[in-house]
N, C-alpha and C positions, 0 to 999 in steps of 0.2 A: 355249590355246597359250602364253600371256602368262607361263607359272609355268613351263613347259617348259626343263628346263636339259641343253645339249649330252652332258655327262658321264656326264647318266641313264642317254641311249640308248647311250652307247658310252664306255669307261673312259678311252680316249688323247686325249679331247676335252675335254686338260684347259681349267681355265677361265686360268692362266696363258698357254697355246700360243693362245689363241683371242685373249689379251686382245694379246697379240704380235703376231698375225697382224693384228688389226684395227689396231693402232698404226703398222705398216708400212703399209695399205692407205692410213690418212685423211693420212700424209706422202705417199703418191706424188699422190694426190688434190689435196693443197694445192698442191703443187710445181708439175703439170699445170693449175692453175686460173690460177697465177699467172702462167701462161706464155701463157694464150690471150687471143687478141686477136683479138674480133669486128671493129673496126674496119678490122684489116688482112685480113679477110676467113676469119680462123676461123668454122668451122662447131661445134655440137652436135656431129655425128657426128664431125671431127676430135679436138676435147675429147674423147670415149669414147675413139676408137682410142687418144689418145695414152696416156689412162690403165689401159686394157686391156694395152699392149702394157709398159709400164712396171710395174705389177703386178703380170705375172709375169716381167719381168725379178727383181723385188725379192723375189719368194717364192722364184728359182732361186738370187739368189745368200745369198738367208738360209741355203738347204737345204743349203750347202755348211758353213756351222756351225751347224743346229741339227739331230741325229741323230734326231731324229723329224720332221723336215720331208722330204719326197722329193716329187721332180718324175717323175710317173708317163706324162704325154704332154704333150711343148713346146710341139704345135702350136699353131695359134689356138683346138683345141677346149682346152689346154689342162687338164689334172686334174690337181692334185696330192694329196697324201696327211699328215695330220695320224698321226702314230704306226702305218701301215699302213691306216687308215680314207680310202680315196679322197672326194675332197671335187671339185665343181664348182663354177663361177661360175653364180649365180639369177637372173633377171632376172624378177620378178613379185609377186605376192600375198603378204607374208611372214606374213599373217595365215593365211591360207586358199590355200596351194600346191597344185598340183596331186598326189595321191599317188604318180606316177609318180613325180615327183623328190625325192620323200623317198627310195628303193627306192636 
């Protein structure tokens, strides 16, 4: 799976749009770390929400200037779309996923 490149499986997944998308994620990442404070009683789960919600704040307002970026559903289920390719947030195995959420 280690040799497995995004592109293969689907043409609009480029390695540009990918490498974008991951630069926006580990900035909201950093920004949200720096902001929490166990001492004043932050939690883990705080820390997620905040960077979950943040996220996709940052992917909706990318998608307003990058023309292959679309936000497909806002909700907390969240999916957006790389070039018409729906994409979800994973939370597991990146080695060995389940096959459902490759589909």
């Amino acid at each position: 799976m280690s040799d497995y490149k995004p592109w293969e499986a689907h043409n609009e997944l480029q390695e540009d749009r990918l490498v974008f998308l991951a630069y926006a994620i580990k900035q909201v990442r950093h920004e949200a770390l720096l902001m929490h404070e166990p001492s004043k009683g932050d939690t883990n789960w705080g820390l997620g929400c905040r960077v979950h919600e943040r996220t996709c704040y940052s992917i909706k307002e990318a998608s307003v200037y990058q023309k292959w970026l679309d936000v497909i559903d806002p909700s907390l289920h969240f999916v957006f779309s790389i070039g018409g390719v729906p994409i979800r947030f994973y939370r597991g195995e990146a080695e060995s996923p389940n096959p459902r959420h490759l589909s």
